[in-house]
Structure formats: C-alpha cells, structure tokens
N, C-alpha and C positions, 0 to 999 in steps of 0.2 A: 504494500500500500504506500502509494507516496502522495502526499497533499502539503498544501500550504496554504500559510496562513496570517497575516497581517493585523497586529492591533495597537492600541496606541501603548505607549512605554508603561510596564507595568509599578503599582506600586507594592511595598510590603509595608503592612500597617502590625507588624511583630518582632523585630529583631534582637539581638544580642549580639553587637559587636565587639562587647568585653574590653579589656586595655593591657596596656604593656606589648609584648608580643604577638599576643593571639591579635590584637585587635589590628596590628600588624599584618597578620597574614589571612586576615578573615575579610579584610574590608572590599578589597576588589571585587569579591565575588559578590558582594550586594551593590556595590558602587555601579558596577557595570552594569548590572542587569535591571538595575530599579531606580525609580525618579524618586517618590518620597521612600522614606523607612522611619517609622514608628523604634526610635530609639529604647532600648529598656535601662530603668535606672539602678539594679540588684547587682554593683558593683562591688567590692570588697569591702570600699566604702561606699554607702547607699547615696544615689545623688537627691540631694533633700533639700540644697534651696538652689537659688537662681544661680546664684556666683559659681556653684557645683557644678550646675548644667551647663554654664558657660563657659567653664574651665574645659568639661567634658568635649563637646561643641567644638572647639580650639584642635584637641586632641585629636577629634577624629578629620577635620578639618587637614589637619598637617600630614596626616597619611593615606589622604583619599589620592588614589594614583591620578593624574594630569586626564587621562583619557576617559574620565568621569563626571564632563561639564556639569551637566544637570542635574546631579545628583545632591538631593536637599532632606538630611538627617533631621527629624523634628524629636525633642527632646524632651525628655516627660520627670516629672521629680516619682520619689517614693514614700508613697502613703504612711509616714510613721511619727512618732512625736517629734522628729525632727522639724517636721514641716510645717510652715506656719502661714495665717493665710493672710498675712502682710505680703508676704516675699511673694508668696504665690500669684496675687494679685498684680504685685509688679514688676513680676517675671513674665507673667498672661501678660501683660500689655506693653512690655521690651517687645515681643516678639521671640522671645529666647524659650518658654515654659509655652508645650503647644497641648499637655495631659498630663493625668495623676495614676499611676499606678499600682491599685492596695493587691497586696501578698496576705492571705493568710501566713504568720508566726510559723516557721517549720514546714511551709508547704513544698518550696522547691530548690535551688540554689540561692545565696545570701538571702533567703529571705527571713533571719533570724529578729530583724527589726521592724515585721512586718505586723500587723493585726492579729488580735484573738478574739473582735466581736467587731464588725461592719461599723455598725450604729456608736458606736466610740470616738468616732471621726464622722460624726453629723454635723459638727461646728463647720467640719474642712466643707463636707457635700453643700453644706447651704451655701458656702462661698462659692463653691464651684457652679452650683446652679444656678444662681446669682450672673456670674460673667460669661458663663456657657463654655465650662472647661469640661472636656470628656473627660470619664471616669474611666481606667482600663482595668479589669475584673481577672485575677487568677481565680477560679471558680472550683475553689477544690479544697472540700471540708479536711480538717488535719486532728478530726475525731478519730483515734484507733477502735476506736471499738465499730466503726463505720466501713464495709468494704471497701476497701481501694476503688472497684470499678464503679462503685455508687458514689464516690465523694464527690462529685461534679453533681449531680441532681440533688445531693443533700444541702450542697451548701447554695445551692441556687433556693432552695426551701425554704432553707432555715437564716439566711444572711443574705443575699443580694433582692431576693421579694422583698424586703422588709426597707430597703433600701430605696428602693422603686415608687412604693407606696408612700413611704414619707415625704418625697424628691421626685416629683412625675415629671419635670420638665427639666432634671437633670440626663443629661447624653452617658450611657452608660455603653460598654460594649464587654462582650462575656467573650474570653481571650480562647485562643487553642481550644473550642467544644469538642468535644469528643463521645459525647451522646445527643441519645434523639429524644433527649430531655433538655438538653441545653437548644435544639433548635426550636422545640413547642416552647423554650422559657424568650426565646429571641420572639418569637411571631406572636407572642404574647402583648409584649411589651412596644407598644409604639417608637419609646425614645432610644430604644434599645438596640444595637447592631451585633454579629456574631464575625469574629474570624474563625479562619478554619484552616489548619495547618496542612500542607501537600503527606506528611507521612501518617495524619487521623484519617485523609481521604485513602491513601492504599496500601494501608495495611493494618490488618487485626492482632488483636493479644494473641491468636494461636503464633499467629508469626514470631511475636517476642518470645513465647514460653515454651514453644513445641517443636523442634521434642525437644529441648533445652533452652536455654536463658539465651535469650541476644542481647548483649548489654548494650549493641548501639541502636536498638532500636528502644529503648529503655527512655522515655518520659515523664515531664510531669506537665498535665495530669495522662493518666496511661494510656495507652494503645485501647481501644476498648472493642466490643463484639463485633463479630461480620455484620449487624442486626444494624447498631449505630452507624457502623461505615458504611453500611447502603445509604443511611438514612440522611449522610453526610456526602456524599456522592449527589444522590437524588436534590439535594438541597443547591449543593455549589454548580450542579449542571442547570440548572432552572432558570437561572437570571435572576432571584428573589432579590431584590435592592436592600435587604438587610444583612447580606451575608457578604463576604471579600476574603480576599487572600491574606494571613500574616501567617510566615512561615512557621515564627514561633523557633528560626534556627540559633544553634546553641551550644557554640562548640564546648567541645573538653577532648585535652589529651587523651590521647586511650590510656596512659600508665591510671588516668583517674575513671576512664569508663569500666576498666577491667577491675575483678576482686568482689569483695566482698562488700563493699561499700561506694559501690557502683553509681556514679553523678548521672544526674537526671536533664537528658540534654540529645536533639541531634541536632548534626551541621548541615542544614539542605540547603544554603545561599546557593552552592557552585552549581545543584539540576536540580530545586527543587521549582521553579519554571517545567520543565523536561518530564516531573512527575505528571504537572497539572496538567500539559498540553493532551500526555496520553491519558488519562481518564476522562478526558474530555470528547477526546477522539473514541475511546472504546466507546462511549456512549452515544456518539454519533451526535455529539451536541457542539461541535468547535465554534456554532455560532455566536455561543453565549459566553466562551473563556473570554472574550473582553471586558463583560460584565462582570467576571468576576474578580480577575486579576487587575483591572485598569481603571474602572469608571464606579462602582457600586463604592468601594470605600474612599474613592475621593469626596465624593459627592456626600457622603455620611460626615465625612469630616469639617466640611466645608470648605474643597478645595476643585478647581478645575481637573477635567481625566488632562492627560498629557497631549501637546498637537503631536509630537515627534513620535514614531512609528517602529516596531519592531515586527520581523518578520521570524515565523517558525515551521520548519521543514520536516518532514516528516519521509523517510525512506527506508525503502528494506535493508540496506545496508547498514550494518553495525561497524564502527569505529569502536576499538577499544578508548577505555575513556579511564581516567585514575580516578583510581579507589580512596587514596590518602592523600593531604596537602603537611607540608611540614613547617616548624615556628622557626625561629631566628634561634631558637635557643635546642634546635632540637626536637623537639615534641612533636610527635604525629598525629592527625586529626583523621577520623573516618569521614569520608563524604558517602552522605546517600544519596541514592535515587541513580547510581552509574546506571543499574539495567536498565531504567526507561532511557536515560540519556543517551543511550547508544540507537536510540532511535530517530534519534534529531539532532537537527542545525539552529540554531539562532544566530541571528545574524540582522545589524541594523542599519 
C-alpha cells in the first residue's frame, strides 16, 4: 500500500523534554516534527513560578537545533505550594506561563510535590478560571488499595468531577486517557478536552505484561485493555474536537527503565507521528489525522492550526530505522514506534 498525505505542521500538547543532557538529545526530535509543545514542568526541581519557567524557556531555547524555525515550547508551572497566584497571574500575562499542571503526590516521575486532594488548590483554580488559564490533569488516583488499571476513572470520580462542578468555566484537559472512562468523562464535560498519547492508541497491557514485563512500554498512567484502546482509536479517528495528540513522550535511560524499580516513561518524539499516521491508515480514516494531530488542540487552546505543511508517505518498503538514541554522557534511550516507522517518510 503506498499513499500520501498532506496536513498542516503538527502540534504536541504533552511533552517532557527534561534538562541537562537528555534535554540535549531529546529536543530535535520534537523541534522538528512539531510547531507548538505543551512543555511539562516535573523537573528535579518543579518549575513553580515564572522566573523558573523563564529560566527553563532560555534552556531549551539554547539547544533547539537552527533547522527548527517554528518551533514555539509553551510553558506550564507545577501545581504545588510553591505556586502562587500572584506570579501566576503575571506570568499569564508576560506571555511566559501558557498552563498549570496538578500531579497527584506519588503518581508519576518528580511528582513528589504534587497534590493529595484537587480541591486544596481551589484558591489557585479560581484564579485560573478567572484569567482563562488551562488546567493540565494527570488523572490517576495514587490510592493502593485502588487497581492500577482503574486509577484513571477513580480519580476522575472522586477529584477532577469535583473540580469541574465547583469551576464550570475553568479549561481543564484530562492528560495521556487511557480508558473509555476518561473519554465519557471528556464528552461529559463541555470545558473539558482529552489528549491521547500514540502508544495508549497501539498498544494494550497484554503487550507490557505478556508473557513478561516490557519495561519500555511501562507508563504512567498504564497501558490499559484492548477494550479502552479501541475505545481510544474509535475516539482519535472520528474528528471529535475535544480530543488531540500529546505524546505524553518521556524519556529515561534504560540503566533507569530496566530492574526493579523501573521509571514510568516512553520516548515516542522521534515516530510517534509514524505511530499515528498508521492507525489512522488501518482504519481507513487518514482524513481526519489532521484533526487530530494539527487543528483540534490548537483550536482548544486558543491558538491558530499551522499554515506550513507536512507531508507523510506511506510505502511497502521498510527502511531499517534505530531503535536507541544516545546522551552526551553516554546513556541510551529506547525509541518507540521503529515498526510502524519503517513504514513511512515525512518529509516537509
């Protein structure tokens, strides 16, 4: 099968470009491929007010490679007692502070400074609702006594409803869903939008678990049923205008994916495009991937889709394609999505 296919330059409204070295060797591959990126702030140090984000901003600024004009990182603080909603306020209107990102306490990487009750930080939401600053939702209860594959519809339950209903006119968007509880809690909610990461659309928990552990397919929140990934397919191929691409990419060295205390994270910047094109294509829906990679979350955000154009190739021939990229310092990262990628060209 060979087609093509033409849309405007996509965005990711999910990233982790990390710092130091990694951020070093991670940045091209979103630089290149994407106009905006929804920056994350669960640094080592949490970016918590403006001057952080602008310092950050600076950082990645200095090592976005020359042949990545367009490329415009929008910067988000971290939902914690750090954050105050002075700064916030006049961070939002620098132009520097573009969202707020609340972590459940313990749910994912740095997120040790994050929340243990939503409604704790209603002081922050009223300000935010106030000047019309998005909310970004890791949506994943960090109750043990709660299945892992149910903490996404529990804490949609029991902490971002609650949230909703206080705050109806606050922009909220519920991050990486991974069930088809998180898409009825999107279509629920008017002010409410859904990203949806390329490795929740193609691949299930048997993949991570069966018949043993894949630690790079290893998330938070997890990989969940064939049942949700249809349901998440079904959703991103439709054109639904509440739903968009954020990768949700995340690197870590393998020495930290591998063992027993295995970091919760994949790197899809370099093909996770390549993923989307081909579920797109299986489904016979190529018309809609513009909607969902390019125009659906600008337009949520309050931003123009892009004029500038990329085109994506689709042929029976496979190029071998790498599997690893490496740090300045040594360190190896897994890329995913090589299979599908060896099914395609992009090219702009």
């Amino acid at each position: 099968m060979s087609e093509t296919i033409t849309i405007p330059r996509p965005d990711d409204w999910h990233v982790h470009l990390r710092e130091g070295d990694m951020l070093h060797a991670v940045i091209g591959y979103t630089s290149r491929r994407f106009r905006y990126a929804m920056v994350m702030p669960n640094l080592s140090t949490p970016v918590a007010t403006t001057e952080q984000a602008s310092t950050y901003l600076a950082q990645i600024r200095e090592v976005t490679p020359s042949d990545s004009p367009d490329f415009r990182p929008l910067m988000t603080l971290y939902c914690s007692d750090q954050l105050h909603a002075d700064d916030l306020i006049q961070g939002h209107s620098e132009g520097i502070v573009k969202a707020v990102k609340y972590y459940p306490a313990g749910a994912t990487t740095n997120s040790q400074s994050g929340g243990t009750a939503m409604m704790d930080y209603s002081h922050i939401f009223e300000t935010m609702e106030a000047n019309n600053i998005p909310l970004l939702v890791h949506a994943e209860s960090t109750d043990h006594t709660v299945d892992i594959f149910d903490r996404e519809a529990v804490f949609l339950e029991r902490e971002l409803a609650l949230v909703c209903e206080r705050f109806p006119a606050l922009r909220a968007t519920v991050e990486h869903i991974s069930t088809s509880e998180g898409i009825d809690f999107v279509n629920a909610h008017q002010q409410v939008g859904g990203s949806i990461t390329p490795h929740h659309l193609s691949r299930n928990r048997s993949d991570m678990i069966s018949p043993a552990f894949h630690a790079d397919l290893f998330c938070k929140p997890v990989i969940n049923s064939e049942k949700d990934r249809l349901t998440l397919v079904e959703t991103a191929i439709s054109g639904n205008p509440s739903f968009f691409l954020g990768t949700d990419s995340a690197p870590h060295p393998t020495h930290a994916k591998y063992g027993k205390d295995a970091k919760a994270g994949i790197f899809n910047a370099a093909y996770g495009l390549e993923v989307i094109a081909e579920i797109f294509a299986a489904e016979n829906k190529l018309e809609n991937l513009a909607a969902f990679t390019s125009v659906n979350g600008s337009i949520f955000y309050g931003y123009e889709p892009s004029q500038e154009n990329i085109s994506l190739h689709r042929s029976s021939i496979d190029p071998e394609k790498a599997t690893h990229i490496s740090t300045e310092n040594g360190n190896q990262v897994v890329l995913f999505g090589a299979e599908e990628a060896s099914q395609w060209t992009i090219s702009t």
